[in-house]
C-alpha positions as CSV (number, residue, x, y, z in Angstrom):
1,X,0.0,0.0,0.0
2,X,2.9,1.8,0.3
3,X,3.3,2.3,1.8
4,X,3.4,1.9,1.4
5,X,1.5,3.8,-3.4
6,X,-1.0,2.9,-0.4
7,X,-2.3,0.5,-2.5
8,X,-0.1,-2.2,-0.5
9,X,2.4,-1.6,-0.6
10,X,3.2,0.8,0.2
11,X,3.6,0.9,2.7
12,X,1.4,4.5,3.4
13,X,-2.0,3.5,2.6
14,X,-5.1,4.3,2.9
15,X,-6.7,1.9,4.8
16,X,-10.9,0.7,3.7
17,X,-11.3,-1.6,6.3
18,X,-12.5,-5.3,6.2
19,X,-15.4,-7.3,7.2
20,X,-14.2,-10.0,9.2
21,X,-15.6,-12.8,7.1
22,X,-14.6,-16.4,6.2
23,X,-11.4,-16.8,4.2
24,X,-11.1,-18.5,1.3
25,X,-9.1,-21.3,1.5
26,X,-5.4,-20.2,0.5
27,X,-3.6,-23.6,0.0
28,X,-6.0,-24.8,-2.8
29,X,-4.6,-26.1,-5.5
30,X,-5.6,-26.2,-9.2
31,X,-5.7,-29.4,-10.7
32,X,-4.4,-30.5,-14.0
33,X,-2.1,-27.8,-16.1
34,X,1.7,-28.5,-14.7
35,X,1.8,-29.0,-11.2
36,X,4.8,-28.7,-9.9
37,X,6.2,-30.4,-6.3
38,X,5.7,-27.0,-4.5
39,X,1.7,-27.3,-5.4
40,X,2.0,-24.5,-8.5
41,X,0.1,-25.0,-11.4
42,X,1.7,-23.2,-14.1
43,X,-0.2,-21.5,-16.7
44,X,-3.2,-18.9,-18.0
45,X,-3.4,-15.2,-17.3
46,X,-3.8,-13.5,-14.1
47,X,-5.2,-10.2,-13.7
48,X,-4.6,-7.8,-10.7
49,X,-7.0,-4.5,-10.6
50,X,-5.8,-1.6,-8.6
51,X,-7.0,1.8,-8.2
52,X,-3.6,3.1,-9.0
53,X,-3.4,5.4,-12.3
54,X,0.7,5.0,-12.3
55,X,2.1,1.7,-11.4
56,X,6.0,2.3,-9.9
57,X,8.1,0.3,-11.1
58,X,10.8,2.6,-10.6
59,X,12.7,0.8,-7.3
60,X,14.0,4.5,-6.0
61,X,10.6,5.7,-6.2
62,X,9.0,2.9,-5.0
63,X,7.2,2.0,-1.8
64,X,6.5,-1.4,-2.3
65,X,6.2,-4.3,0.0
66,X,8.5,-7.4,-0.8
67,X,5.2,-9.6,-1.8
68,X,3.5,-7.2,-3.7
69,X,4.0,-5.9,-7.5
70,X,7.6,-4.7,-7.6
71,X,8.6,-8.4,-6.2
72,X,7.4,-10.1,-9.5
73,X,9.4,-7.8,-12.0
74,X,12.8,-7.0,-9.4
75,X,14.2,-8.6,-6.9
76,X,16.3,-7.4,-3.7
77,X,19.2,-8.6,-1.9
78,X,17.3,-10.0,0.7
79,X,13.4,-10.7,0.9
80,X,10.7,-11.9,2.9
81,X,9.0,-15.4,3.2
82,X,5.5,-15.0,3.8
83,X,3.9,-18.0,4.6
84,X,0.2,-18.6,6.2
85,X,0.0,-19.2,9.7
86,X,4.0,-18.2,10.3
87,X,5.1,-15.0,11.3
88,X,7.4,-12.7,8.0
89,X,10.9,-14.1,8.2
90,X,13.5,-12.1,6.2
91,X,15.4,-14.3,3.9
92,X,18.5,-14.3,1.1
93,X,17.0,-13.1,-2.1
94,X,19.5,-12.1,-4.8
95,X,22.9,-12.3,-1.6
96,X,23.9,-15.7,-0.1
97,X,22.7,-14.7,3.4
98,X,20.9,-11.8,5.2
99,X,24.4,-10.3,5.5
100,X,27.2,-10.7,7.5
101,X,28.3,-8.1,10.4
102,X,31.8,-8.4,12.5
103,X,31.4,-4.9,14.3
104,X,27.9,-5.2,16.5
105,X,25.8,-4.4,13.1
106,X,28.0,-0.6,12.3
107,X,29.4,-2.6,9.2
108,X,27.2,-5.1,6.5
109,X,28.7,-7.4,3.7
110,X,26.5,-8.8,1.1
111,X,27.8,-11.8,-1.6
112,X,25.6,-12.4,-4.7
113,X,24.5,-15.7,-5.4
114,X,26.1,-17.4,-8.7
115,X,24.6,-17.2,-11.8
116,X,22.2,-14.5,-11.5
117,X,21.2,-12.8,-14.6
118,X,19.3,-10.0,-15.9
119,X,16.0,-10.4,-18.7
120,X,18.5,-9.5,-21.5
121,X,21.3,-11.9,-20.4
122,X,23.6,-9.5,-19.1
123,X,25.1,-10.7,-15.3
124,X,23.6,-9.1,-12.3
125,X,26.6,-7.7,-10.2
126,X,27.7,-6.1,-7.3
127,X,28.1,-2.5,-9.2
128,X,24.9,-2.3,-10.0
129,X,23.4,-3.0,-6.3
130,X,25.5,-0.2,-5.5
131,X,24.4,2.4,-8.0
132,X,20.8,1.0,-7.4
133,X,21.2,2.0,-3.9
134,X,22.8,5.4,-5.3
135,X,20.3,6.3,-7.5
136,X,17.5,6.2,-4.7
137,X,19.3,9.7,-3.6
138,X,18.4,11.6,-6.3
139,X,16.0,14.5,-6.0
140,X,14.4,13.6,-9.1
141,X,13.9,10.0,-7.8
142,X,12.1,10.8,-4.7
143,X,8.8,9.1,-3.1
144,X,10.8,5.6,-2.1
145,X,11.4,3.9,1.2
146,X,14.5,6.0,2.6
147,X,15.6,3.9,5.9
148,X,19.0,3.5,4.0
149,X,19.6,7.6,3.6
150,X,19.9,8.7,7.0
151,X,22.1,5.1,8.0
152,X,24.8,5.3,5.6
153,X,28.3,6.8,6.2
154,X,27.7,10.2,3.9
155,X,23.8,9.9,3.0
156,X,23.1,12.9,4.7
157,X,24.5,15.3,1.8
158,X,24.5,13.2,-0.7
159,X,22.5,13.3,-4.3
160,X,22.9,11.1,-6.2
161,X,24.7,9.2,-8.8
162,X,23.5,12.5,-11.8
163,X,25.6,15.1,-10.0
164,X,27.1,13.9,-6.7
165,X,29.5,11.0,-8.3
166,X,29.8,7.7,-6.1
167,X,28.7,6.8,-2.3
168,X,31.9,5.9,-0.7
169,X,30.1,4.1,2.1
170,X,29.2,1.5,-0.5
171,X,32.0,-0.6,-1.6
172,X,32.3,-3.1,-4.4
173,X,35.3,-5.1,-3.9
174,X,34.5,-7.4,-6.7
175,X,32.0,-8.4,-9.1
176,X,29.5,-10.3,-6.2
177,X,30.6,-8.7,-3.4
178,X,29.2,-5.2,-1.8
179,X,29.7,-3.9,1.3
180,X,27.4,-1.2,3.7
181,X,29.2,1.2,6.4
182,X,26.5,2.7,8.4
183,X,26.6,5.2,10.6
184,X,25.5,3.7,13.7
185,X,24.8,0.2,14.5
186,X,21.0,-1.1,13.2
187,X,20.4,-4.2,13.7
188,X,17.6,-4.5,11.5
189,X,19.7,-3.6,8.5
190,X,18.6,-7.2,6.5
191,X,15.3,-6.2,6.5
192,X,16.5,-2.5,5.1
193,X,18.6,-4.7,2.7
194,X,14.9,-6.5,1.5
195,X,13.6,-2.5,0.2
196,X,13.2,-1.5,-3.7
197,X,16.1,0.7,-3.1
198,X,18.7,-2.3,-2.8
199,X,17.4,-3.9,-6.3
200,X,20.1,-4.0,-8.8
201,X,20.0,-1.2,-11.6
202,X,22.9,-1.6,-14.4
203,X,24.0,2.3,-15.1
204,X,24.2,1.8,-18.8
205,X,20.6,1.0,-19.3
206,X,19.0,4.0,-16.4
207,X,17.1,6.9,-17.8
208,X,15.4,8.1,-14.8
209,X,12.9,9.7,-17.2
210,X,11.5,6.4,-18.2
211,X,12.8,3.3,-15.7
212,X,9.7,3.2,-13.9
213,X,8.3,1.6,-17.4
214,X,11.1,0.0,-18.3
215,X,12.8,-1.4,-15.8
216,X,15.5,-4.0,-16.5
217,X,14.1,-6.9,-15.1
218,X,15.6,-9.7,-11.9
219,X,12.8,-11.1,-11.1
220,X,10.6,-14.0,-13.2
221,X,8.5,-11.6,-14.9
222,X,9.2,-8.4,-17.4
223,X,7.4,-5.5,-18.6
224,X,6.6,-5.8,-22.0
225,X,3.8,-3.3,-22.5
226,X,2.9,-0.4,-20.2
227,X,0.0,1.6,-21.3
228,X,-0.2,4.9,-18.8
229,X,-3.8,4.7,-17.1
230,X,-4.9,1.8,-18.5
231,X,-2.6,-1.4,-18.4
232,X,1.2,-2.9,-18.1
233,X,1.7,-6.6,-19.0
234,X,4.3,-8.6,-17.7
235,X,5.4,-11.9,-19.4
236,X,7.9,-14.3,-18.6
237,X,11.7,-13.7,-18.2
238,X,13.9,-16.3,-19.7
239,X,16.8,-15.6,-17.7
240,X,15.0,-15.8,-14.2
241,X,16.1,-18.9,-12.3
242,X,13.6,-21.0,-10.3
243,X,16.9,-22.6,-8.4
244,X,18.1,-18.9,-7.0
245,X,14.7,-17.9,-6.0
246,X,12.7,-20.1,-3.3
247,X,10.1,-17.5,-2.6
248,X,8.4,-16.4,-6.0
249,X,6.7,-19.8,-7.6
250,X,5.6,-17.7,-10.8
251,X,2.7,-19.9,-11.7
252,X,0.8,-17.6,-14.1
253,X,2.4,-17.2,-17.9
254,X,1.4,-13.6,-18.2
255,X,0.2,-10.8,-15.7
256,X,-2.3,-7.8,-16.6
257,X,-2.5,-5.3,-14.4
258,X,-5.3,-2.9,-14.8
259,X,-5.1,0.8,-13.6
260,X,-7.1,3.3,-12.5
261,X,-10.2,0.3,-11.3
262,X,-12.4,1.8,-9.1
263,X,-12.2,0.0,-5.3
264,X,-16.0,-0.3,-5.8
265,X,-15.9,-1.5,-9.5
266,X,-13.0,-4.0,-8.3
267,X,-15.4,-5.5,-6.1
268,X,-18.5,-5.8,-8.1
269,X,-16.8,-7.0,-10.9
270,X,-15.1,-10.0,-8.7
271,X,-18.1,-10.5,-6.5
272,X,-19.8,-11.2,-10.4
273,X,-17.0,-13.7,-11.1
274,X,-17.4,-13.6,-14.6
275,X,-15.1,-13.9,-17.4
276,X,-11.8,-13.2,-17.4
277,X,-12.4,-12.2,-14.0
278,X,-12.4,-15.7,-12.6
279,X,-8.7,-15.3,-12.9
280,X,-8.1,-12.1,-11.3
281,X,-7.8,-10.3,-7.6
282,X,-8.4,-6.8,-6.2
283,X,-5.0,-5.0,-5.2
284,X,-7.3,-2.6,-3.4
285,X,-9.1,-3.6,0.1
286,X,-13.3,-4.3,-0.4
287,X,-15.3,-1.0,0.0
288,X,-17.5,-1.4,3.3
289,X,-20.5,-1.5,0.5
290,X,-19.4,-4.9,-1.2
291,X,-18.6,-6.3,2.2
292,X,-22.0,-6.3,3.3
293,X,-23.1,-7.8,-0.1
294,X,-20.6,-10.4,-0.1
295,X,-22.1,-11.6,3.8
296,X,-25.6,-12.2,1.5
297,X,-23.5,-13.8,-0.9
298,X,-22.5,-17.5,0.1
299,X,-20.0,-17.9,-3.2
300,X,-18.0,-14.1,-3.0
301,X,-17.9,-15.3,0.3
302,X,-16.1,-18.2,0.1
303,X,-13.5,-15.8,-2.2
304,X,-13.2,-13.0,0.7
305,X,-10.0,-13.1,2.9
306,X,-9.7,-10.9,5.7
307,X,-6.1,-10.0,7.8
308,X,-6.3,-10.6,11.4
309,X,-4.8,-7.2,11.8
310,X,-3.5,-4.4,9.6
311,X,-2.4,-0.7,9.7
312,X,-3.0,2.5,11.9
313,X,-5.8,4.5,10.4
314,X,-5.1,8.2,11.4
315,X,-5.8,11.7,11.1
316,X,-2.8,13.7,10.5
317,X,-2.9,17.3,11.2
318,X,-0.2,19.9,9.5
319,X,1.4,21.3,12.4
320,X,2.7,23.8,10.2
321,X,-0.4,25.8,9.6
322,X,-1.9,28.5,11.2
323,X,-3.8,27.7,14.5
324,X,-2.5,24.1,13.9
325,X,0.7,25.4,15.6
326,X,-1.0,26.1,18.7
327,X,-1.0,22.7,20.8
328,X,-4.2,23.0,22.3
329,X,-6.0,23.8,18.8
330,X,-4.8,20.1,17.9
331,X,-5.1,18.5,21.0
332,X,-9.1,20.0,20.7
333,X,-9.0,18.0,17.6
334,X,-8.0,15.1,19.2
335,X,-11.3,15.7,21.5
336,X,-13.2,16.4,18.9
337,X,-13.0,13.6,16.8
338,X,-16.0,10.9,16.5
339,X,-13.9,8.1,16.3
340,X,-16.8,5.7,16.3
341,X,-18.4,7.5,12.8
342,X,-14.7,7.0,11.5
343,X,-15.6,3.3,12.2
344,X,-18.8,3.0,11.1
345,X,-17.9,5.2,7.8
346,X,-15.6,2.7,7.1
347,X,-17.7,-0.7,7.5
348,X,-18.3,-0.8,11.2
349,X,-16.7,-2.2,14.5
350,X,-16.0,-5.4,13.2
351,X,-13.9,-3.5,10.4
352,X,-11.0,-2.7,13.3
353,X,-10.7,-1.8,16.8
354,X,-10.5,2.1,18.0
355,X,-6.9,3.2,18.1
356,X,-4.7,5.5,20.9
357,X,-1.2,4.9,20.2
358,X,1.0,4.8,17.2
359,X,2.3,1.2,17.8
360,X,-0.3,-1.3,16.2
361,X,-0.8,-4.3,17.6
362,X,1.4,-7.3,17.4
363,X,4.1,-5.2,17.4
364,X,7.1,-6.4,19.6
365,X,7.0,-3.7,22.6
366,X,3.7,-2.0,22.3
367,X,3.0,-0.4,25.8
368,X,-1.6,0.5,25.7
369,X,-2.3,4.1,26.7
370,X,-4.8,7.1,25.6
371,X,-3.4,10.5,26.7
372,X,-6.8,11.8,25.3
373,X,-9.8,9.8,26.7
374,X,-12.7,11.2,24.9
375,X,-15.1,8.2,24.4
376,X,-15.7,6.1,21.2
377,X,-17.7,9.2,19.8
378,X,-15.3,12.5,20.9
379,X,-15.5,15.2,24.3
380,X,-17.1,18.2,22.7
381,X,-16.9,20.0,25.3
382,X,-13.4,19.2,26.2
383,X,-12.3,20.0,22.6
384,X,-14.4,23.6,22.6
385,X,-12.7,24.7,26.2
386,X,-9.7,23.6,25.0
387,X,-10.4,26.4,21.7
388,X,-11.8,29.1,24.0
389,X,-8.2,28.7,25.5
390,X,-6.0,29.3,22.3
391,X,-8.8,32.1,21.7
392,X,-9.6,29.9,18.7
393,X,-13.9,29.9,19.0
394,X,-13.9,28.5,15.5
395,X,-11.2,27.4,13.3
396,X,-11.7,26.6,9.5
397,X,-9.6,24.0,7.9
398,X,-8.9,22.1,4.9
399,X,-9.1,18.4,4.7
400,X,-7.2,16.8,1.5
401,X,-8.6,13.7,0.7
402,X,-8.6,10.9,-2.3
403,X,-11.1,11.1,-4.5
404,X,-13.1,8.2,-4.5
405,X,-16.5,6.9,-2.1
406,X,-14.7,5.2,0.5
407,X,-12.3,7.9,1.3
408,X,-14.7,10.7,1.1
409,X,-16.9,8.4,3.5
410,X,-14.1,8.9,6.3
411,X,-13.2,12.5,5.6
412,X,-16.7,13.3,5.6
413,X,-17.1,11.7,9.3
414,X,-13.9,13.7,10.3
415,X,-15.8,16.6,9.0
416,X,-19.1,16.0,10.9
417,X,-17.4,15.2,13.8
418,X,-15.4,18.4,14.1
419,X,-18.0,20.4,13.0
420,X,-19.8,20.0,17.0
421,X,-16.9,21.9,18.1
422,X,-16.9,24.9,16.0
423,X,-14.5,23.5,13.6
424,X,-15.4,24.0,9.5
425,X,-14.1,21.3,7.6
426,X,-13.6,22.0,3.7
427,X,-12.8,18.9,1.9
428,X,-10.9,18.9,-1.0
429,X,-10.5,15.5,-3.0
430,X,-8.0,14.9,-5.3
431,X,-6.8,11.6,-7.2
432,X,-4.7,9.6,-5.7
433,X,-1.4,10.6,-7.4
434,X,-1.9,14.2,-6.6
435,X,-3.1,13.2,-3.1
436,X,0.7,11.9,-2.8
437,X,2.5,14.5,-4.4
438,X,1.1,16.8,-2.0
439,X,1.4,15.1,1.3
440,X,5.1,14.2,0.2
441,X,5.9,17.2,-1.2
442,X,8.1,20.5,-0.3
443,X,4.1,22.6,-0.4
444,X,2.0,21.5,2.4
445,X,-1.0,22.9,0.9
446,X,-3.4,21.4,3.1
447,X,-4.6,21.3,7.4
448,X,-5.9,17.6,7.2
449,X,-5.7,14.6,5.8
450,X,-6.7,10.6,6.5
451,X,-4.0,8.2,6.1
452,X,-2.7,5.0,7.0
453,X,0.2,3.2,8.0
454,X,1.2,-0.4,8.6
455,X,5.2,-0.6,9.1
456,X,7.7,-1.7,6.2
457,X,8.9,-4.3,8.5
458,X,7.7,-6.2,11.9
459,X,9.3,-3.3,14.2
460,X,8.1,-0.3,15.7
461,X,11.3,1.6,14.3
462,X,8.2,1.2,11.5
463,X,5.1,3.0,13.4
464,X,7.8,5.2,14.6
465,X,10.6,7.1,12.3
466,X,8.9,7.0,8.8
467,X,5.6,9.0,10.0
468,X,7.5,11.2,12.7
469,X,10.9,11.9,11.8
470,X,12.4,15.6,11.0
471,X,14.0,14.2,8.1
472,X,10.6,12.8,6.6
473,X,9.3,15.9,6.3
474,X,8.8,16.9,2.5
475,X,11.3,15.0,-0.2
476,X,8.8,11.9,-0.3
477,X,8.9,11.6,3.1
478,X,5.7,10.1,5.2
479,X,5.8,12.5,7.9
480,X,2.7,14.2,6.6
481,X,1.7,16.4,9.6
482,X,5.4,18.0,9.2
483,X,6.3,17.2,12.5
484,X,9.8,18.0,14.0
485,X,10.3,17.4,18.1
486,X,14.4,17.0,19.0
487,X,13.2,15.1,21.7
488,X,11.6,13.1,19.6
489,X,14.4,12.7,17.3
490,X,17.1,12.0,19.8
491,X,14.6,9.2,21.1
492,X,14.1,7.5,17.4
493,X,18.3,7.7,16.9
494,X,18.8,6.0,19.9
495,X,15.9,3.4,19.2
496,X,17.5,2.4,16.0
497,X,21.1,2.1,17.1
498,X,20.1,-0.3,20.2
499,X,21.0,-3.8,19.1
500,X,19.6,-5.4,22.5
501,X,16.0,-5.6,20.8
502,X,14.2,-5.1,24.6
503,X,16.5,-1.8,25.4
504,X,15.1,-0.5,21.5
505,X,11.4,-1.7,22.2
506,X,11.5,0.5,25.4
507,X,12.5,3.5,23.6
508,X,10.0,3.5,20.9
509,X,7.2,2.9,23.4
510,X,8.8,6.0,25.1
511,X,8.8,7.6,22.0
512,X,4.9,6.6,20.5
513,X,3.9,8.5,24.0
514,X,6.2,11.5,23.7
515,X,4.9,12.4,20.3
516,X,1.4,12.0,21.2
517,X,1.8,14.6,24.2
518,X,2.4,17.0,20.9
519,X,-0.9,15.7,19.0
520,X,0.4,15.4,15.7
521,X,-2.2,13.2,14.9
522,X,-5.4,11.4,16.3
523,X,-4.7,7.8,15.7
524,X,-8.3,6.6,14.8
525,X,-8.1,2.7,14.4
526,X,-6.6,-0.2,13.9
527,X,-7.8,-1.9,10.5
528,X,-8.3,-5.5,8.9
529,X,-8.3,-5.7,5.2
530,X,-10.0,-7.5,2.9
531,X,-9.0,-8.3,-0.4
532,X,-11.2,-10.9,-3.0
533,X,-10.6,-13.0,-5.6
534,X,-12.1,-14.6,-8.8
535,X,-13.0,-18.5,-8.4
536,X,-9.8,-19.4,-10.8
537,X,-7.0,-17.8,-8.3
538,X,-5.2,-20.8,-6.2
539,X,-2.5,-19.7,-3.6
540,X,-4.1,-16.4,-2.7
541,X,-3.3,-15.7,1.3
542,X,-3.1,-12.8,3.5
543,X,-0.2,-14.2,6.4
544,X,0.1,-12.1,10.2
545,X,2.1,-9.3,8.4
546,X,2.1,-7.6,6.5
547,X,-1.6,-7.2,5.7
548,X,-1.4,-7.8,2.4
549,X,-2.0,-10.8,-0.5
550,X,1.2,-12.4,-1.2
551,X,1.4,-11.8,-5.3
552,X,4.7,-13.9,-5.3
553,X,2.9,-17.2,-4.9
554,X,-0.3,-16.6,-6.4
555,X,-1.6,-19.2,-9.4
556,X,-4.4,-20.1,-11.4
557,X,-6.5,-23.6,-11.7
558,X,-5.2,-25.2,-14.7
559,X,-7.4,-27.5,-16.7
């Protein structure tokens, strides 16, 4: 959602919550076609609809999970295994290992399998991890996962490959070797390793202009047509090697991805089941609409799978704006806020529990706590005293918000719920891609917007630094209410250099509190996404984390 995109993947989605129906089951197989040990038929078209106008295929600019689209076109050096019923393990993808540290975790080194070879032929080496990893520094390249930036030995000024020559804290000592020299210790650094940013890019084939639709394929698919708003379709690539790559099965011959498919339309049309649709899947979770259609409908049903948990739906409020600047003006937001109608918008109780800290559940190190006890439905009162205060009586702000039902839905019960305490809520929707230029951006032209977040990895270094970091303000960064607190900071630096993991989950509990004594945002709740599929589509699972189909082993019934 990214985020991210938030379709999944990115990790920074939007979050349409789920109903918490019965799951289809995701170990079926299909039966005739080729079916190999590992239970993949091989064959037939699969089609993936997302809501997505632009699909990234760009790794600097993407936000990507592992599993999702980026995954079946590039790989990484490491990457995760996603299995039902087993929690997300980090694993070798394109490297040997998850890499190898001899200095407490300051100091990473990285050897490439044997063999590995781009769609053209051409060896995958060392050099072009590193300019891969280079490349994501460019200004013209920015909206990607960034973790790497601020680790490495001379991130902090650097710009890139285009004008600011090599990163000397990447080294290439030979052809399958590369080595990292972070700043600090970080222990999670394999699962950094696992991000777009670390997939291989050969220099002599990058025009940033147009990578993102032609990107030189690693992984066991290729682009070979992208249509802007409408389509890309991937086919095989001949050079991809089943024997290097345990976690992509790559059961389908081709892949069409359709953009710009309406969440709703998604859902009708695979509710329906008809077609060339009995061999597709919605990238975008179930509107709350379809999900109380599919409970009447025994056969969708049966197609519907629902995550146990999912991402922190929140409001973020730009605490660069006007009256937002004033603390008690957004802590009588906090108070103001009908969480419940933010539920019920957005399918009902059953859809996610109420939220009050920035952690999500199942989170190693998650301490419970509300530093603003309103209710399920808001403290008008509270929230209008707390006005009268900043001599504020009424307030006027704009809420930014994606164009489309189920977002306008929540925005609209942010509105209605502020509006009971003086404060006149002008929503503005926008498409998606402009949605994430703005909130990214250098402009902060907006007060408001809804957003989501589920971590890039199974830490809360992933609640924590992406959305509240000073240095993920603007640039492509995710910290979208523009929030900078060196308190805050010092406590996120010291998180991520702790490698005892219990010291590090203190810190960011300390940290999740210390931000919400600033009321950057009103966490709202905690979703469940669901996600169907046509009656075709074998191997189709949502795991613990992240909340999200795995595309990497998704098939189709043969026969």
């Amino acid at each position: 959602m990214k985020h991210r995109s938030a379709a999944p993947g990115t990790v920074a989605l939007a979050a349409l919550l789920a109903l918490a129906g019965c799951n289809a089951n995701p170990e079926g197989a299909g039966t005739g076609g080729s079916q190999p040990a590992g239970g993949t038929a091989k064959g037939g078209t699969l089609t993936i609809l997302t809501s997505v106008s632009d699909q990234q295929f760009d790794p600097a600019k993407s936000q990507n999970l592992a599993i999702t689209t980026l995954g079946l076109v590039l790989r990484r050096l490491t990457t995760w295994d996603v299995q039902p019923g087993k929690p997300a393990q980090v694993v070798p993808d394109l490297a040997t290992d998850t890499g190898r540290t001899t200095d407490g975790g300051k100091t990473w080194t990285y050897t490439l399998k044997d063999g590995l070879r781009y769609a053209d032929g051409t060896p995958i080496t060392a050099a072009d991890v590193k300019y891969g990893v280079e490349r994501s520094f460019a200004p013209e390249l920015s909206g990607g996962l960034g973790y790497h930036k601020g680790l490495l030995e001379g991130g902090a000024g650097y710009k890139g490959p285009y004008t600011g020559g090599e990163l000397a804290s990447i080294e290439v000592p030979d052809a399958r070797t590369v080595v990292f020299h972070l700043k600090t210790a970080y222990g999670d650094w394999p699962w950094i390793a696992s991000m777009p940013a670390f997939t291989p890019v050969p220099k002599a084939k990058d025009d940033p202009k147009v990578y993102s639709q032609k990107p030189v394929a690693s992984g066991p698919y290729q682009v070979e047509d992208y249509q802007q708003g409408k389509a890309v379709r991937l086919v095989r690539n001949p050079s991809w090697d089943q024997a290097t790559d345990p976690v992509r099965t790559a059961g389908p011959d081709r892949i069409v991805i359709q953009l710009a498919q309406d969440t709703t339309v998604q859902a009708q049309r695979l509710i329906a089941d008809s077609g060339d649709d009995r061999n597709a899947f919605g990238a975008g979770f179930v509107p709350p609409a379809q999900l109380a259609q599919i409970e009447q409908n025994p056969a969708a049903k049966a197609r519907l799978v629902t995550s146990d948990a999912g991402a922190l739906a929140y409001l973020a409020i730009n605490t660069r704006r006007g009256p937002l600047q004033d603390l008690r003006v957004r802590q009588a937001i906090a108070y103001a806020v009908d969480k419940r109608a933010f539920q019920v918008s957005a399918g009902g109780a059953i859809g996610g529990d109420l939220a009050s800290t920035l952690i999500t559940p199942g989170i190693a190190g998650r301490a419970e706590y509300d530093l603003y006890p309103a209710g399920p439905s808001g403290d008008v009162a509270k929230a209008k005293q707390l006005l009268a205060d900043a001599g504020q009586s009424t307030v006027s702000l704009t809420l930014l918000s994606r164009n489309d039902q189920p977002h306008l839905a929540q925005s609209q019960a942010i509105q209605q719920g502020l509006q009971r305490a003086g404060i006149t809520v002008t929503i503005k929707p926008v498409d998606d891609t402009a949605w994430e230029a703005e909130v990214t951006g250098d402009r902060g032209d907006y007060d408001l917007t809804v957003s989501s977040w589920q971590p890039d990895f199974p830490s809360a270094n992933g609640n924590i630094q992406p959305l509240f970091a000073t240095s993920e303000i603007a640039g492509g960064g995710y910290n979208i209410s523009r929030y900078s607190q060196p308190e805050v900071d010092d406590l996120i630096n010291r998180a991520t250099a702790e490698t005892d993991q219990a010291k590090a989950q203190q810190l960011w509990a300390q940290a999740d509190k210390r931000i919400m004594q600033d009321a950057p945002v009103v966490p709202l709740i905690y979703t469940k996404n669901s996600f169907l599929h046509g009656s075709n589509v074998r191997n189709f699972f949502v795991a613990a984390f992240p909340a999200y189909p795995n595309y990497l082993k998704v098939s189709l019934q043969q026969g």
